[in-house]
LUMNU-739352 format. One record per residue (C-alpha): residue in three letters; residue number from 1; x, y, z. Coordinates in steps of 0.25 Angstrom, whole numbers. Last residue first. Layout:
% LUMNU-739352
SITE ALA NUM X Y Z
...
***
This chain:
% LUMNU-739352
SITE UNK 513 72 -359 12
SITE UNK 512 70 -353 0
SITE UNK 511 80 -350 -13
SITE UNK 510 72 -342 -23
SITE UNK 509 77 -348 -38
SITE UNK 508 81 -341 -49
SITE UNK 507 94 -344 -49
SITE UNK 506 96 -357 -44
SITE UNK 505 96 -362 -30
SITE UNK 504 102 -377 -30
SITE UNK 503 91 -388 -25
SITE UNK 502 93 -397 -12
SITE UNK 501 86 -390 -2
SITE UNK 500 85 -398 12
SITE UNK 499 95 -388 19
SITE UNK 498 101 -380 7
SITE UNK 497 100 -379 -8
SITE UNK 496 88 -372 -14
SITE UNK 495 73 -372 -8
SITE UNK 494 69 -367 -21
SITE UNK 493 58 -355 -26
SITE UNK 492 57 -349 -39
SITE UNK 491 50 -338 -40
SITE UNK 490 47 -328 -55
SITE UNK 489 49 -338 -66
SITE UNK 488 42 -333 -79
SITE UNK 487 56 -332 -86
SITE UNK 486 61 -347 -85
SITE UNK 485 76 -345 -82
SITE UNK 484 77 -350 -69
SITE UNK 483 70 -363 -75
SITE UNK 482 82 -364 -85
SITE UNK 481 93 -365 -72
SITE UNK 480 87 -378 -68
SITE UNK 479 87 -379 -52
SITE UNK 478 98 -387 -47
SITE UNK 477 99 -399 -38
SITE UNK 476 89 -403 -28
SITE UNK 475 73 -404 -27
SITE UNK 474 70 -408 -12
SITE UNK 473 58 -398 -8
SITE UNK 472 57 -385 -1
SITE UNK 471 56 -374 -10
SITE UNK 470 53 -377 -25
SITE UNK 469 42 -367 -28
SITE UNK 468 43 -363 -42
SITE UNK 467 33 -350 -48
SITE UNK 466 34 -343 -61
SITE UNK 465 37 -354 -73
SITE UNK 464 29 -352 -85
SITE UNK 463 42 -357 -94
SITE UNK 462 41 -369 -87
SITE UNK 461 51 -377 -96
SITE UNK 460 61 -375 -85
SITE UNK 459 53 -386 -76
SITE UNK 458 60 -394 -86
SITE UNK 457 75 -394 -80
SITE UNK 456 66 -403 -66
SITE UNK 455 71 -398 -54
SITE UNK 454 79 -409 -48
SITE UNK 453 75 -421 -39
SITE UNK 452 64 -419 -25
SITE UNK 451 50 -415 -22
SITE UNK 450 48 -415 -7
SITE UNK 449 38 -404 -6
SITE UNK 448 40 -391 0
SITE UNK 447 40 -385 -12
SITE UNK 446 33 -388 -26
SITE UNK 445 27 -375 -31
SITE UNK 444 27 -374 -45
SITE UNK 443 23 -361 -53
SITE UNK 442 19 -356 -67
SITE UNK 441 18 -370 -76
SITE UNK 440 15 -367 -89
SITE UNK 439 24 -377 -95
SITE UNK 438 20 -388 -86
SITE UNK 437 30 -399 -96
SITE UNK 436 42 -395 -84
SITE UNK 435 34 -402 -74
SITE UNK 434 37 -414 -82
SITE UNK 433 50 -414 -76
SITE UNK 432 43 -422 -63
SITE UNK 431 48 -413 -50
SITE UNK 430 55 -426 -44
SITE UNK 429 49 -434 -31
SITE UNK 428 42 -429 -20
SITE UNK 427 25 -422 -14
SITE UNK 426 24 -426 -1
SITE UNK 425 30 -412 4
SITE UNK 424 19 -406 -1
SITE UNK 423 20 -393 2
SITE UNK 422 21 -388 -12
SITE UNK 421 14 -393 -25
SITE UNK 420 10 -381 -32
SITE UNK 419 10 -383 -46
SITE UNK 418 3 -371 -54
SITE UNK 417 4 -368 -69
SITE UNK 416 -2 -381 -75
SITE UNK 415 -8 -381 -90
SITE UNK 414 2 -394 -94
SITE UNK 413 -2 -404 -83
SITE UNK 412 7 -415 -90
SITE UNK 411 18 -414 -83
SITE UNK 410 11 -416 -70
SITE UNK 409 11 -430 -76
SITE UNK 408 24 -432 -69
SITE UNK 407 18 -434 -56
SITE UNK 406 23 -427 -45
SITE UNK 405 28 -436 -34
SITE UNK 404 17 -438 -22
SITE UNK 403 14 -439 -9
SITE UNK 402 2 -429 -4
SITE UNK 401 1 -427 10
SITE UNK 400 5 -415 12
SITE UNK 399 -5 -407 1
SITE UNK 398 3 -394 4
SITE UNK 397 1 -389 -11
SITE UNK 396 -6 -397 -23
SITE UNK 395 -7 -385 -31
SITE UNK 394 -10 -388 -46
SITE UNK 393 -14 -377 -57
SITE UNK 392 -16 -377 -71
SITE UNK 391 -22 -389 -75
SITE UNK 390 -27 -391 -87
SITE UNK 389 -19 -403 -90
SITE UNK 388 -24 -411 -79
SITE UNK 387 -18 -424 -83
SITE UNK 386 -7 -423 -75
SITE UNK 385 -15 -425 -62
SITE UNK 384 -16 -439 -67
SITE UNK 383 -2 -442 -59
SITE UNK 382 -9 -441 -47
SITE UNK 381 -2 -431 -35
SITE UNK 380 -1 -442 -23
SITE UNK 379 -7 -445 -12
SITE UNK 378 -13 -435 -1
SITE UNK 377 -20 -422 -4
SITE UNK 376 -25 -411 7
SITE UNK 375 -27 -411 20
SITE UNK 374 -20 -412 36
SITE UNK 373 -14 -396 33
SITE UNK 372 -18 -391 21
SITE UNK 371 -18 -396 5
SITE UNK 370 -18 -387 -7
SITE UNK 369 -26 -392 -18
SITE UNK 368 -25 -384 -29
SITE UNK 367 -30 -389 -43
SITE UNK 366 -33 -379 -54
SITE UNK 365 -36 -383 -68
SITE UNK 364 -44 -396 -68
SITE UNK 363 -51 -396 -83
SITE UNK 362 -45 -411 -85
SITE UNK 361 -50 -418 -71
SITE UNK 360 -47 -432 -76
SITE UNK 359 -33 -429 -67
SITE UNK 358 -40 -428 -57
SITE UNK 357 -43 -443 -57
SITE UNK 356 -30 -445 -49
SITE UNK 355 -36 -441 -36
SITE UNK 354 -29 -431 -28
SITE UNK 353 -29 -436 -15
SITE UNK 352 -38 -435 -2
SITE UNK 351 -39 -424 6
SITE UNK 350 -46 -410 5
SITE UNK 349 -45 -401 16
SITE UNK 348 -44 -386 9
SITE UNK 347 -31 -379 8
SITE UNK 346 -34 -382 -8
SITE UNK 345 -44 -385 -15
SITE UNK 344 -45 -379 -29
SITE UNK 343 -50 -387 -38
SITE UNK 342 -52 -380 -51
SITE UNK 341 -55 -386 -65
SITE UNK 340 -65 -397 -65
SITE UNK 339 -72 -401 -75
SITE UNK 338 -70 -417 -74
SITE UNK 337 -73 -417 -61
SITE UNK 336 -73 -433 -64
SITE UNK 335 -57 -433 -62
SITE UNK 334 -60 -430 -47
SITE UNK 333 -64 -446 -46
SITE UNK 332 -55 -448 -32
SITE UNK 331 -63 -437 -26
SITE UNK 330 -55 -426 -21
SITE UNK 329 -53 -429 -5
SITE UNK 328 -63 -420 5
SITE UNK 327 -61 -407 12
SITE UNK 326 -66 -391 12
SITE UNK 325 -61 -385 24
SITE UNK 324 -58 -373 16
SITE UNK 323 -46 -366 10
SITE UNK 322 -47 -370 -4
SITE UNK 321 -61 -376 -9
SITE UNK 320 -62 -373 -24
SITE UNK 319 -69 -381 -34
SITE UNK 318 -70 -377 -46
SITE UNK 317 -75 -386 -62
SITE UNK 316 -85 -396 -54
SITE UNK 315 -94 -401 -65
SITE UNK 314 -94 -415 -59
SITE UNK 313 -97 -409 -43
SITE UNK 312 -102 -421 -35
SITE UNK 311 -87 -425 -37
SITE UNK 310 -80 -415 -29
SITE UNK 309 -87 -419 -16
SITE UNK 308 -75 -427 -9
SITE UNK 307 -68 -411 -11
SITE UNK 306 -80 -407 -4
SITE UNK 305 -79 -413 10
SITE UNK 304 -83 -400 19
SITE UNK 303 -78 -388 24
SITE UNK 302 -78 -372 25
SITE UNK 301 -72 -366 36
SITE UNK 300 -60 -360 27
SITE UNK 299 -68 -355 16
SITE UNK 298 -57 -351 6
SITE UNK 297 -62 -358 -5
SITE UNK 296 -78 -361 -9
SITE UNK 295 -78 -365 -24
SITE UNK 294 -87 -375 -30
SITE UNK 293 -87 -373 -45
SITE UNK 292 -95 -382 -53
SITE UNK 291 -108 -387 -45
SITE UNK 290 -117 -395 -55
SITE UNK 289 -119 -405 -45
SITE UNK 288 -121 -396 -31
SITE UNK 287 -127 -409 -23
SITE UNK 286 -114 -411 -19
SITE UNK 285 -114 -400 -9
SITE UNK 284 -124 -408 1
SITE UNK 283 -111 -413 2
SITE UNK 282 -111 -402 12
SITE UNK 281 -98 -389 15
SITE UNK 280 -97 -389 28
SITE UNK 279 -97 -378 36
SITE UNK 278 -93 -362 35
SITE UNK 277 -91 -352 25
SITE UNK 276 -80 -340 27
SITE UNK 275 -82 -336 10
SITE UNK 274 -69 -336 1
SITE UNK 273 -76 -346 -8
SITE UNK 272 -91 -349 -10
SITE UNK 271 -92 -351 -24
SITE UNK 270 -101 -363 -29
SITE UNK 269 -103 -363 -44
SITE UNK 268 -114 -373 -51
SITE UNK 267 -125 -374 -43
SITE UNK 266 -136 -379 -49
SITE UNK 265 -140 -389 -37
SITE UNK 264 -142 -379 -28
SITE UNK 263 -145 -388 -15
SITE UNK 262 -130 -389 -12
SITE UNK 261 -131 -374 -8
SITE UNK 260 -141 -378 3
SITE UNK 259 -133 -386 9
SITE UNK 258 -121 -378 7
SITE UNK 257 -131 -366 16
SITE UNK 256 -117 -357 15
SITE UNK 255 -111 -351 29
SITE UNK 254 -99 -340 31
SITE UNK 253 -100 -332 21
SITE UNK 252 -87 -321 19
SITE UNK 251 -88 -317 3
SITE UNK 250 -79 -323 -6
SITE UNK 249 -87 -329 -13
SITE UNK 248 -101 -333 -13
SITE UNK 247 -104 -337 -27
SITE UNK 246 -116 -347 -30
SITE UNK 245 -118 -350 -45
SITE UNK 244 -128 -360 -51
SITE UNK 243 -139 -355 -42
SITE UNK 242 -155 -361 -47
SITE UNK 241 -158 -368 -34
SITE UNK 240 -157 -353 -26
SITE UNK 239 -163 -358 -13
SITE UNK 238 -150 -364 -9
SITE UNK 237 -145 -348 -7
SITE UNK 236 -156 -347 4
SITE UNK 235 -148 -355 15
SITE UNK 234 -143 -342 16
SITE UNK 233 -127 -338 15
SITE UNK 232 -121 -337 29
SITE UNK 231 -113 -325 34
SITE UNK 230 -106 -316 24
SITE UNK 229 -106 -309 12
SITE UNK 228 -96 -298 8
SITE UNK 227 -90 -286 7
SITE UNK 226 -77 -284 -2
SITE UNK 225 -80 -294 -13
SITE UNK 224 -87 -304 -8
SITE UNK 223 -95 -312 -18
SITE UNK 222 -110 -316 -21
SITE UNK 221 -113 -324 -35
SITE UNK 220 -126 -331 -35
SITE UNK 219 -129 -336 -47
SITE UNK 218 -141 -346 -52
SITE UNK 217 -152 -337 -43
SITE UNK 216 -166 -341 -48
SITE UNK 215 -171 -342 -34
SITE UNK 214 -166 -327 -29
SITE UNK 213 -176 -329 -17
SITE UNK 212 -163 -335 -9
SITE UNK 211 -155 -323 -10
SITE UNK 210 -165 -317 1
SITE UNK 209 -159 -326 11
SITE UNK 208 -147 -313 11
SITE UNK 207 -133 -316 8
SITE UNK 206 -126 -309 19
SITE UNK 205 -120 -296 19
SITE UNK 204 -110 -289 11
SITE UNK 203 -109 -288 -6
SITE UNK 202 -100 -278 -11
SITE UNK 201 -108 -275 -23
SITE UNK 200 -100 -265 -33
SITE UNK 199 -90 -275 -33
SITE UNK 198 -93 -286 -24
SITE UNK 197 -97 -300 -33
SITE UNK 196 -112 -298 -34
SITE UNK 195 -118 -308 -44
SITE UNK 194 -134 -312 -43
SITE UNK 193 -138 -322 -54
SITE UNK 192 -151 -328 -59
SITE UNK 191 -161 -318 -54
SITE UNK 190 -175 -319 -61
SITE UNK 189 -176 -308 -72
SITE UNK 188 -184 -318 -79
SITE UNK 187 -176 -317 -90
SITE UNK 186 -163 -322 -80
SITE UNK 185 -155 -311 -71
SITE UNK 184 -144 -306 -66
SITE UNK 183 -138 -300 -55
SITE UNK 182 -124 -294 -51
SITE UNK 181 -128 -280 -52
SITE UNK 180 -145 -276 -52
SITE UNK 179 -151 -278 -66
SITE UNK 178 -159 -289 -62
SITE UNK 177 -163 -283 -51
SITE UNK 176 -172 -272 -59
SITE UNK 175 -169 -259 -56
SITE UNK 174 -155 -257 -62
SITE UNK 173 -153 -242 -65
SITE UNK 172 -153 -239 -79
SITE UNK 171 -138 -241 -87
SITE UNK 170 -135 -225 -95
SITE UNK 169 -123 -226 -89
SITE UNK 168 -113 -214 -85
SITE UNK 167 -98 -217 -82
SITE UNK 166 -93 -210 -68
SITE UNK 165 -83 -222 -68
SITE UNK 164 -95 -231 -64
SITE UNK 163 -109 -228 -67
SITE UNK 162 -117 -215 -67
SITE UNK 161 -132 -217 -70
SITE UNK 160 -137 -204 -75
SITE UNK 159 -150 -198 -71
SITE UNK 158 -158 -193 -82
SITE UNK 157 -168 -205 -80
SITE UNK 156 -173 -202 -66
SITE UNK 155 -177 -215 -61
SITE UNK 154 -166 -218 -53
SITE UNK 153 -164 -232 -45
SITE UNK 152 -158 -233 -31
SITE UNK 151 -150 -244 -30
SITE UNK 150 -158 -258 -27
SITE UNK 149 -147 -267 -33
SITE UNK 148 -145 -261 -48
SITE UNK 147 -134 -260 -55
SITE UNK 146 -139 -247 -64
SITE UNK 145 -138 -239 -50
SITE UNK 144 -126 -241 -46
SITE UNK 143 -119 -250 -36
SITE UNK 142 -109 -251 -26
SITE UNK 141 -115 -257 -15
SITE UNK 140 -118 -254 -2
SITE UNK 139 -132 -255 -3
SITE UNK 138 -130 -267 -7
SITE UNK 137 -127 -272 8
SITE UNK 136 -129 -287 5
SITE UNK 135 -140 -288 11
SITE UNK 134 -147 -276 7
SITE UNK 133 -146 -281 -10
SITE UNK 132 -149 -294 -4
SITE UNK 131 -162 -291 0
SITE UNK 130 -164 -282 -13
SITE UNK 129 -161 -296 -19
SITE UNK 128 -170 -304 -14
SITE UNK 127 -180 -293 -13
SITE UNK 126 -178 -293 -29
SITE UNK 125 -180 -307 -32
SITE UNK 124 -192 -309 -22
SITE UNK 123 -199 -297 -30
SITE UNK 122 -196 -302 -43
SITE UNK 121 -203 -316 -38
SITE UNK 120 -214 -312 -36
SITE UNK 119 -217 -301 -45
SITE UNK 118 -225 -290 -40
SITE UNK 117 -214 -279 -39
SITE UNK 116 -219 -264 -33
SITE UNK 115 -207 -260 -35
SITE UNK 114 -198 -261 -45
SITE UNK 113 -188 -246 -41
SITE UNK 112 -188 -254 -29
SITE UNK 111 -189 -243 -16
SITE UNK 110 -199 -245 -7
SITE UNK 109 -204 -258 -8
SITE UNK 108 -192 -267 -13
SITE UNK 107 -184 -256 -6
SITE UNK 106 -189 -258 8
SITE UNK 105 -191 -275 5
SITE UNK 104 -176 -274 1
SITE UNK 103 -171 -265 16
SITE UNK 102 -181 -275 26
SITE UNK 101 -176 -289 16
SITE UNK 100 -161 -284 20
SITE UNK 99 -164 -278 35
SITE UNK 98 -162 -264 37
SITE UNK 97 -170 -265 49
SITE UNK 96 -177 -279 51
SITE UNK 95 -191 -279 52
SITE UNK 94 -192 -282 37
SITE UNK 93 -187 -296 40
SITE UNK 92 -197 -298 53
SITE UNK 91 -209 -309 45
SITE UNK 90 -198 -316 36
SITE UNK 89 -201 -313 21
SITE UNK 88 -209 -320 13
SITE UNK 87 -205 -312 -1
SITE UNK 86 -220 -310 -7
SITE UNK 85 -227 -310 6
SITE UNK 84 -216 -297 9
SITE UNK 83 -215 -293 -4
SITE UNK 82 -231 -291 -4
SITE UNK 81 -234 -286 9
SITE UNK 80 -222 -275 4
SITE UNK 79 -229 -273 -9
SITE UNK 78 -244 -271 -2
SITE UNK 77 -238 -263 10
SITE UNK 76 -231 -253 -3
SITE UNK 75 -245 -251 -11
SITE UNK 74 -250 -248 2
SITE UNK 73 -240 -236 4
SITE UNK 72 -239 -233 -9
SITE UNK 71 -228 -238 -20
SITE UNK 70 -219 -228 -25
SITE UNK 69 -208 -232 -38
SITE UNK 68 -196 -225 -40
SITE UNK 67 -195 -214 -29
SITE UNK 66 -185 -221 -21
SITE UNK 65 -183 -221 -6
SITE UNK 64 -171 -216 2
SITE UNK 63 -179 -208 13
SITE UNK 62 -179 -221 23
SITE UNK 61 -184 -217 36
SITE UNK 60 -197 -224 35
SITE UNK 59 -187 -237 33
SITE UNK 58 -179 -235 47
SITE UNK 57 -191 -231 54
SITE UNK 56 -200 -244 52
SITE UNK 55 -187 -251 53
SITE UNK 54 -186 -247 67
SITE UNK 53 -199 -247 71
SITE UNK 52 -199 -262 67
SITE UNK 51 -187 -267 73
SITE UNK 50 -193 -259 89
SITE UNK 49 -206 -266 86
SITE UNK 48 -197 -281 84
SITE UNK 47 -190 -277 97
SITE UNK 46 -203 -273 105
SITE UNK 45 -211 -285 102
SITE UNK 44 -197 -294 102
SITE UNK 43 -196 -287 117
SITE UNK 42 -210 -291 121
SITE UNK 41 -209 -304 117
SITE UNK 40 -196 -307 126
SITE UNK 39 -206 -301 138
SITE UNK 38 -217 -310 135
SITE UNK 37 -209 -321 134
SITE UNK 36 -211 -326 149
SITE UNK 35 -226 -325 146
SITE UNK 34 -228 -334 136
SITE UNK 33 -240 -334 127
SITE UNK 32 -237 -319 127
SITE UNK 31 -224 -321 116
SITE UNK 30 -235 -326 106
SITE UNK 29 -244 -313 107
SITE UNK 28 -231 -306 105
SITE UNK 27 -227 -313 94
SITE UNK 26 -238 -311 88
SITE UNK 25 -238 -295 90
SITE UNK 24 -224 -296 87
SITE UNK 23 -225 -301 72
SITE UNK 22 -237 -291 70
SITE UNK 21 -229 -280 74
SITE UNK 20 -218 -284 67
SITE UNK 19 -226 -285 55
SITE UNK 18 -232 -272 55
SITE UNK 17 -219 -265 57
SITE UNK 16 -214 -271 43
SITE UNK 15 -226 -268 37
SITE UNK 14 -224 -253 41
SITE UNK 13 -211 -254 37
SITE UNK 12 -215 -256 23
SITE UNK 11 -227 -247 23
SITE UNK 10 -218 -236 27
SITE UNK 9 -208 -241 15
SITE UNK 8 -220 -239 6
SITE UNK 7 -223 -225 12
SITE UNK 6 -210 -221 11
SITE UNK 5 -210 -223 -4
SITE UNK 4 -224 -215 -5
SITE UNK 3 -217 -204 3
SITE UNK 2 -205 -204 -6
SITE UNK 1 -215 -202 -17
***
């Protein structure tokens, strides 16, 4: 049976040969047209040959074949004549040693416990997938035999399937591809999500063009965990018009077709943090309507006017853009997000000022918006941000040229646990008593700025209290003795009395420079 097997990955390299020769031949006949060429044709003759030979040996000398299912030599040149029609492969892919496509047509013919397939689009599903499988170095991965992804499968029934922790399970061996780890399925048994977040799979490579004949894809989930992806995701990622999730995080990509991406108008979640992309991200973006969560942080070449973008987004609920070029001024009507919940922006190069009909955001939970150095907020903090009773954190840090007091409606922001307003030495006036009503505040951070008057007696209301930061600012007089005592307090941090400080040290207070 081995010899049948070996028979059917003979015919395979066989074919392979065949077309090389064929290629060369007309290229050959082409190349004589002009003589000067005829000596650089005659070394792509020889090197294209020399390819050949050398995956002709490298597949007859592969002893690990299965003994599932045997094709004969002719039955095995009719199904490899019919993938390769089937799959319109580029004329040379096979010709590549240990290439992807080379490695999944090899096991598609010689080794799939399925084979011979005959439907169409079954057979572009699982080369698709087998493709990756080799791209993404699965044979690396940590997997056993009931999660499927082209292990070997057993056909001896009284061979036990040992799973983790030495445990025995009784679970088959996954052989169809939608019982393989991280995918799932509709009743057709079409592919509607593909999940690998590291884990057993440590996912490396490159995203293969092969993801593109995945057409009913509605998630796509790929993160870095460990190994990873890199170089440039294919332009054939706009070919699936049916994705709702794309998730490329954390892994180090350096390119993203956005054009192409703003072409799948069901996109609801775009991840693509913690990668190393590059350009300008389009306002070809727009066109994503029922886009929801937009997250790409911590890509530090990454650019474009998005925040000026915010409003083509109405069910908007994330949007993360820290530590990017990222720039554009909040749109004055913000307040029409009304679902929004997260906006994360900060050390990124927004501009502008933070417009008062925030405070229409009611489901706005998160809001930091740290500034650097030549961006960030001007103007003043608005009075409606008081309105936003969910919110739960608010870091306004290093935003230079902001002018403002703080409004006594801050008050009024009863679910707030974070306030970090330091480095803004635009920021004055009186700490406003009604910071005392924020009962489950956790921690303030107010230096370097130039707020000014005596430390409010109600801040000792803050029961929740762990974390105050007070350096460098013009408060004077004493500290309360009751906010020493409030039990969750773990640092207190003061510029106390001497050269510009004019505040008493206290007790529980740690005295900077």
């Amino acid at each position: 049976s081995q010899d049948n097997d070996l028979a059917g990955v003979s015919v395979l390299a066989d074919d392979c040969a065949e077309d090389a020769v064929h290629n060369c031949r007309s290229l050959l006949q082409f190349c004589c047209k002009s003589p000067t060429a005829m000596a650089l044709c005659a070394s792509i003759l020889t090197m294209l040959i020399g390819i050949s030979l050398l995956i002709v040996t490298q597949i007859q000398n592969d002893n690990s074949l299965q003994e599932d299912v045997l094709l004969d030599e002719q039955q095995s040149r009719e199904y490899i004549l019919f993938l390769r029609e089937l799959l319109v492969l580029p004329m040379g892919t096979f010709l590549i040693p240990g290439s992807a496509m080379s490695r999944a047509l090899q096991w598609m013919v010689s080794e799939d416990p399925l084979r011979p397939l005959q439907d169409e689009d079954h057979l572009r599903q699982r080369f698709a997938l087998a493709t990756l499988y080799y791209d993404w170095s699965g044979t690396r991965w940590d997997l056993l035999p009931h999660q499927g992804w082209l292990k070997s499968i057993s056909t001896k029934l009284d061979e036990p399937i040992f799973v983790k922790d030495g445990e025995v399970s009784d679970a088959p061996p996954a052989t169809h591809e939608c019982d393989w780890l991280g995918i799932r399925c509709d009743e057709q048994n079409r592919v509607v999500s593909l999940k690998l977040e590291g884990g057993e799979t440590a996912i490396a490579g490159t995203i293969s063009s092969s993801i593109g004949q995945l057409s009913q894809l509605e998630e796509l989930e790929l993160t870095g965990h460990g190994a990873s992806l890199k170089g440039r995701a294919p332009s054939e990622l706009a070919n699936l018009v049916n994705l709702r999730v794309l998730r490329l995080s954390s892994n180090r990509l350096s390119s993203l077709d956005f054009e192409g991406i703003s072409n799948l108008t069901q996109l609801r979640r775009l991840h693509i943090e913690e990668n190393n992309l590059h350009g300008t991200i389009p306002s070809d973006i727009q066109k994503l309507v029922h886009l929801e969560e937009l997250i790409f942080f911590q890509n530090p070449n990454l650019e474009g006017q998005v925040f000026s973008m915010l409003l083509s987004w109405p069910k908007l609920r994330s949007f993360a853009s820290s530590f990017t070029n990222i720039g554009g001024s909040l749109p004055s009507q913000l307040g029409q997000l009304t679902d929004l919940e997260d906006m994360v922006g900060g050390n990124s190069n927004f501009v502008g000022t933070i417009p008062p009909s925030i405070g229409n955001c009611s489901k706005l939970k998160v809001f930091l918006m740290c500034g650097v150095s030549g961006f960030g907020f001007e103007g003043s903090i608005p009075a409606e941000i008081g309105k936003l009773k969910e919110l739960k954190q608010l870091n306004l840090c290093t935003n230079a040229r902001m002018k403002s007091w703080l409004p006594t409606e801050m008050g009024q922001m009863e679910k707030l646990e974070e306030l970090g307003l330091s480095g803004n030495e635009g920021i004055a006036g009186p700490l406003p008593t009604e910071l005392g009503l924020l009962t489950n505040l956790k921690d303030i951070s107010i230096g370097v700025t130039e707020i000014s008057g005596s430390i409010p007696a109600e801040l000792a209301q803050l029961t929740k209290l762990e974390l105050v930061d007070m350096t460098s600012t013009r408060l004077s007089g004493i500290v309360p003795d009751a906010i020493c005592d409030i039990p969750t307090l773990q640092e207190f941090e003061l510029s106390c009395r001497g050269g510009f400080a004019l505040i008493e040290p206290c007790r529980c207070c740690n005295c900077v420079a």
